[in-house]
Structure formats: structure tokens, C-alpha cells
N, C-alpha and C positions, 0 to 999 in steps of 0.2 A: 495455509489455504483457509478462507474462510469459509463456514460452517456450510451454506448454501452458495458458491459461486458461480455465475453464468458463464465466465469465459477463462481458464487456466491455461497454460504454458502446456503443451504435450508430456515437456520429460517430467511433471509434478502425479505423471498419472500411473505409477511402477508402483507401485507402493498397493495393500492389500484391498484398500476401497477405490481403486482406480475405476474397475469395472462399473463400480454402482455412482460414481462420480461423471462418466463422459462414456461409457458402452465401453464392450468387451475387446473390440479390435483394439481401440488406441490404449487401452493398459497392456496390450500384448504387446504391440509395437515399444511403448515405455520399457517396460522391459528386456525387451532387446536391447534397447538403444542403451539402456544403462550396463548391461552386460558387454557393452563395445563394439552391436553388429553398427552397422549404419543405416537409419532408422530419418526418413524426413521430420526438419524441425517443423513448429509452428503453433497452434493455441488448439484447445478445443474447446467447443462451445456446448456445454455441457446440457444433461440430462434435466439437471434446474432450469435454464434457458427454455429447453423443450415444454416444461410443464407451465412456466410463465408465460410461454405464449400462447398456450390454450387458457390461461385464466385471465391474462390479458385481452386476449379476445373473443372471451365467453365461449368459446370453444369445448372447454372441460365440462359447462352445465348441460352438453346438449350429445358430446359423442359417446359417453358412457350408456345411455339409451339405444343409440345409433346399431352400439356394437352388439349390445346384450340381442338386439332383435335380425343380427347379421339372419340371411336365407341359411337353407342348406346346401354345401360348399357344392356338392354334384349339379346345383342346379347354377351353371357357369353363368349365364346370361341376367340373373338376378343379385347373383354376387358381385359382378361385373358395375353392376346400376349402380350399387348398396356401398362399395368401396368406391367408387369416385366421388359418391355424396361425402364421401370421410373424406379423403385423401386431398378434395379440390380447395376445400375450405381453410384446411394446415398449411396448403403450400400458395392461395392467393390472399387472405386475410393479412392486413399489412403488420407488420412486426413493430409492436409501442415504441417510441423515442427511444425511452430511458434503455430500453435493452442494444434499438439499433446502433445509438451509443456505442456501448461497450462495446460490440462486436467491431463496428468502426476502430474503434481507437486499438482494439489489440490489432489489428488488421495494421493500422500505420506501426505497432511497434515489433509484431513480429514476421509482416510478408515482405517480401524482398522479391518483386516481379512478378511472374505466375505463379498461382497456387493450385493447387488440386484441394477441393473440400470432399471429403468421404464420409461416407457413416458409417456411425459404429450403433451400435444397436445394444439393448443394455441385457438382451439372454440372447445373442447371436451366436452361434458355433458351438454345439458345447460336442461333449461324445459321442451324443446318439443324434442331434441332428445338427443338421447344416443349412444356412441361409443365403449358402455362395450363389452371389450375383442374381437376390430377389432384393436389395435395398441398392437407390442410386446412388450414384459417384459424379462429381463432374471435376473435369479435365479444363486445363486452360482459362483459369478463372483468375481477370486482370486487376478491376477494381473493385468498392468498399461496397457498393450498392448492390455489384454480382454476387458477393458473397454471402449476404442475408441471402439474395436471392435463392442461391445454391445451396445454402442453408436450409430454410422453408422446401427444397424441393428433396433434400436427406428429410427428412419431415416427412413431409407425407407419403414417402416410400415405403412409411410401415404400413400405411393401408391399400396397398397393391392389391388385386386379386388374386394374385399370385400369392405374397404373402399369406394373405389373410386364411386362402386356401389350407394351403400347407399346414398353420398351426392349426388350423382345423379337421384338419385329415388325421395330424400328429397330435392329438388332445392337447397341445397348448394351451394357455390362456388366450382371450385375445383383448382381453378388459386391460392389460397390464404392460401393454406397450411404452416404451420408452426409447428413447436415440439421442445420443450425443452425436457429432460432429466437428469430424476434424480439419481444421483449415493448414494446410499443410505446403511445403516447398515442394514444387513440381520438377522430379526429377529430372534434366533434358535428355533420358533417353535414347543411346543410341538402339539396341535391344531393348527388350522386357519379354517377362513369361512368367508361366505359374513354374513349382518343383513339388515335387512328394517325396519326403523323405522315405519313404516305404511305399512299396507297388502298391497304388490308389484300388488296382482289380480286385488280384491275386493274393493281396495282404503276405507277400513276401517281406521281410524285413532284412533282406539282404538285396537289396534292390531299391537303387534311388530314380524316379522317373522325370524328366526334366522338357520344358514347353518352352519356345523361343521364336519372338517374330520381332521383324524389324519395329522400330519408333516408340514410340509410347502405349502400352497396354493394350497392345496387337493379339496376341494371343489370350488374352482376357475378355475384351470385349468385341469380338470377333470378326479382325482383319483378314489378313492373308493366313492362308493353310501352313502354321507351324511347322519348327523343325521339331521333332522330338525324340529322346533320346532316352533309352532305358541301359542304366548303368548299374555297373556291380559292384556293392559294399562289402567288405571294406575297401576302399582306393577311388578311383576315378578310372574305372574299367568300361568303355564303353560296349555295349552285349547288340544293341539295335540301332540305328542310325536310319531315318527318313528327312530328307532335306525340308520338304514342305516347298509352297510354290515360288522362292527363289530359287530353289535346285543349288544349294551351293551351303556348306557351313554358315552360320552365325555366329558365334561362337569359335575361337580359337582356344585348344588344349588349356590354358594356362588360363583363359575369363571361363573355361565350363570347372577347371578346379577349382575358382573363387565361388563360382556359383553354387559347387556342391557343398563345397566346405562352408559355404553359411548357412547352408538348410540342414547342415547335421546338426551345427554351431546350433541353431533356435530351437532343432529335438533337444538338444541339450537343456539348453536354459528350460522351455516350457514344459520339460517331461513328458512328452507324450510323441508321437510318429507326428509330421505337421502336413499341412499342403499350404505352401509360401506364394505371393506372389514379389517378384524379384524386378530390379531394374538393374539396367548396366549404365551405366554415366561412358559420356567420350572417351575418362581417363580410365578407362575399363574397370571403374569401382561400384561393387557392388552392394543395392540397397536393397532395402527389408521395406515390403509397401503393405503387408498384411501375412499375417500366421492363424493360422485354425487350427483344430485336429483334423486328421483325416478320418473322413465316416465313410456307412454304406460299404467294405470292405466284404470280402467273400472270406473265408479260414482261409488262414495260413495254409501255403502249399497246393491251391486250387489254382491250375494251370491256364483259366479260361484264355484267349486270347483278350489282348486287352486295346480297345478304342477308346481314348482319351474324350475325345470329341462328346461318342456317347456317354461316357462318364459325367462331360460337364452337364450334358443336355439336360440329365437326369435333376439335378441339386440344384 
């Protein structure tokens, strides 16, 4: 890999500067994938590409100002203005040749149909916070031109209001944004869902909790009312069962054991409790589309009743 690259292979990104290379999701994902879970291929377009396109397009001499003079985050309607002057510029400012290039050409060597491009964010997830589902993703993305495009729009996701909020409420930085972005094989989905290897509430660790809606990234980005399932570690014990609004399983015994057995599999590998989000392929094989830690937990042994829903609402 050379020294500053704009666009690397995904599995090049497992290794200990992955994260500071393309964001913290697609080194987690590398890592998986190198451990053996199944992990979508494809390139990412790294943290370097991000930063060259802010000095390719003057971008860099103007939003370091932008940020230092951000409002205060309570006052929503001026942060609101204050983050779309950021945000609109990163994702319509056109991306130089020489880089759209590159992104082009790995695009013909490593997509193969649809892709999914995500972001990774280069301090996203760590112990104490969480940035679940305040950076964009987009789904179903055909051609080379979409791809920049979906590019630029993982871009300027870090200036969300939401975003920007959050590190600001949580004493973040907000001078010191970065995002890589991964252009990735788009699982064909019969399922998907998010998993917690440990009760997301309750911070049980004898207790796996598991999300599931038909199609692609249903229970993610918020389709039909989830099935979900709260089960007991050790085994595949299931303790709760709600159908969600097709009233009927999704999951049959033997794809909810694949499903659990790779979200212990990634506690494994990444050392820590995770919150997974998961795909089921036709041939009922299961992928690894993103690993965090699990935050926001209550002590071990705190009985609260637990809604998922408002759990996600929160993060």
C-alpha cells in the first residue's frame, strides 16, 4: 500500500492502521473478513481521497473557519443553517479528474452489479459513544458516476446537524472530521437486521438480542415493524419472540443459529460485546455489513423492560 492512497481493496484494511487509512467500520469489517466471518468485497476510498477533495476544491481553506465559528448546538435552527453551508459544498463541489479516475477505475475492477457505498468515519463507534445511523449509506448503486456521487454524499454526512450536534453535546472535536468510504458488494438480501451480542438495555451478558425484517436493511433504516428476539447465552435459546408486522418467523431455527453464531464469532474476534448489523443471502448465508461496540448500556443485571425501537431512536 502506498504511503497516501486514495482508493484500496477492503481486505488491505485488517491490519493496525486500517482505521486511520479508510474509517473505523471498514477496518472492523477487514477483520472479520480475515478471521473467516463473510464480510462484503470491494475497494474503499479512503480518508486521503476525503482530504484531497477538500484541497482540490478549496474546500479545506474555508471550512476550518466554518467549524471553529459553529452556533451553540441548543440553538437547533442556526446550527441547522450553519451545517448545510458545510455539508452542501462537500457533497455538490465536483470531485477533480485525476481522483474521479481512480475511483472509476477500481469501480470497473472491483464492482460486480450493485454496490452499496457506506461510510466509515475515521473516530465512529468507539466505547463511550456511538454514531449509529447519523452518517449516510446508500443502497443500490449501479454505475461509476453514482458512485462518486454516493461518495460526496458519505462526505458530507459528517456535517449533519445531527452530527455535528452530538460531538458537540459529547465534547468531541469537530475541527478533525474525516470519512472514508466503502464501495461494497450489495448483499441480495433475503432478510437483514441489526444483533447485540449482549442485552443493548439491561447490559446482561447472558443474553443475545437479535432484529430481522424482510429485504435489504429493513430493520436498519426503517421499514416494516421487526421481528425480534431475545435469546439466552450460552446456546440459541430463544426467551421472547415478537413477530413484527408480517406476524409469521423470519428466520427459521437453523438461519437464527447462523445468525447468532457470527455475532458471538465478531465478540470474539473484536473483544468487546458488538451491535452487528447482519444480512441473510437466498442461500441462507450469513454476512457481517457493520460491528461497533455496544454503548449507552445500563449495569449489568438492571431488569428495565427493553424497546429496541427506542433504543435505536436514542443513538
Amino acid at each position: 500500500m502506498t504511503e497516501h492512497p486514495s482508493v484500496v481493496p477492503t481486505g488491505d484494511l485488517a491490519g493496525p492502521g486500517g482505521a486511520a487509512v479508510a474509517g473505523v467500520k471498514l477496518a472492523r469489517l477487514a477483520r472479520l473478513g480475515q478471521a473467516g466471518l463473510r464480510v462484503p468485497g470491494g475497494f474503499a476510498v479512503t480518508v486521503h481521497a476525503f482530504r484531497r477533495h477538500l484541497a482540490d476544491s478549496g474546500l479545506a481553506g474555508v471550512l476550518p473557519a466554518r467549524l471553529a465559528a459553529l452556533p451553540d448546538p441548543l440553538d437547533h435552527a442556526a446550527l441547522a443553517a450553519a451545517s448545510a453551508g458545510l455539508g452542501l459544498p462537500v457533497r455538490d463541489t465536483p470531485v477533480a479528474g485525476p481522483l474521479r479516475a481512480e475511483i472509476t477505475r477500481a469501480c470497473a475492477r472491483y464492482c460486480r452489479g450493485t454496490v452499496a457505498v457506506r461510510s466509515s468515519a475515521v473516530a465512529e463507534d468507539g466505547a463511550d459513544h456511538s454514531f449509529a445511523g447519523m452518517f449516510d449509506s446508500f443502497l443500490g448503486v449501479r454505475t461509476s458516476d453514482e458512485v462518486v456521487a454516493a461518495v460526496q454524499g458519505c462526505w458530507a454526512s459528517l456535517f449533519t446537524h445531527r452530527c455535528l450536534a452530538y460531538r458537540m453535546h459529547a465534547g468531541l472535536p469537530v475541527d478533525a472530521l474525516a470519512m472514508g468510504v466503502g464501495v461494497m458488494e450489495l448483499v441480495p438480501a433475503r432478510v437483514s437486521g441489526v444483533a447485540f451480542s449482549m442485552h443493548p438495555v439491561t447490559g446482561r451478558r447472558d443474553r443475545t438480542v437479535v432484529e430481522a425484517a424482510p429485504g435489504v436493511g429493513g430493520a436498519v433504516t426503517g421499514g416494516p415493524e421487526p421481528e425480534r428476539l431475545e435469546i439466552a447465552r450460552p446456546g440459541v435459546r430463544v426467551l421472547r419472540r415478537a413477530y413484527g408486522s408480517t406476524g409469521r418467523p423470519l428466520l427459521s431455527d437453523a438461519e437464527l443459529t447462523r445468525v447468532v453464531e457470527a455475532v458471538h464469532r465478531a465478540e470474539d474476534v473484536l473483544g468487546h460485546p458488538v451491535d452487528v448489523e447482519w444480512a441473510l443471502d437466498p442461500e441462507g448465508g450469513v454476512w457481517l455489513l457493520q460491528a461497533r461496540p455496544v454503548t449507552g448500556i445500563a449495569p449489568e443485571g438492571d431488569d428495565r423492560a427493553w424497546d429496541p425501537a427506542a433504543f435505536l431512536s436514542d443513538l
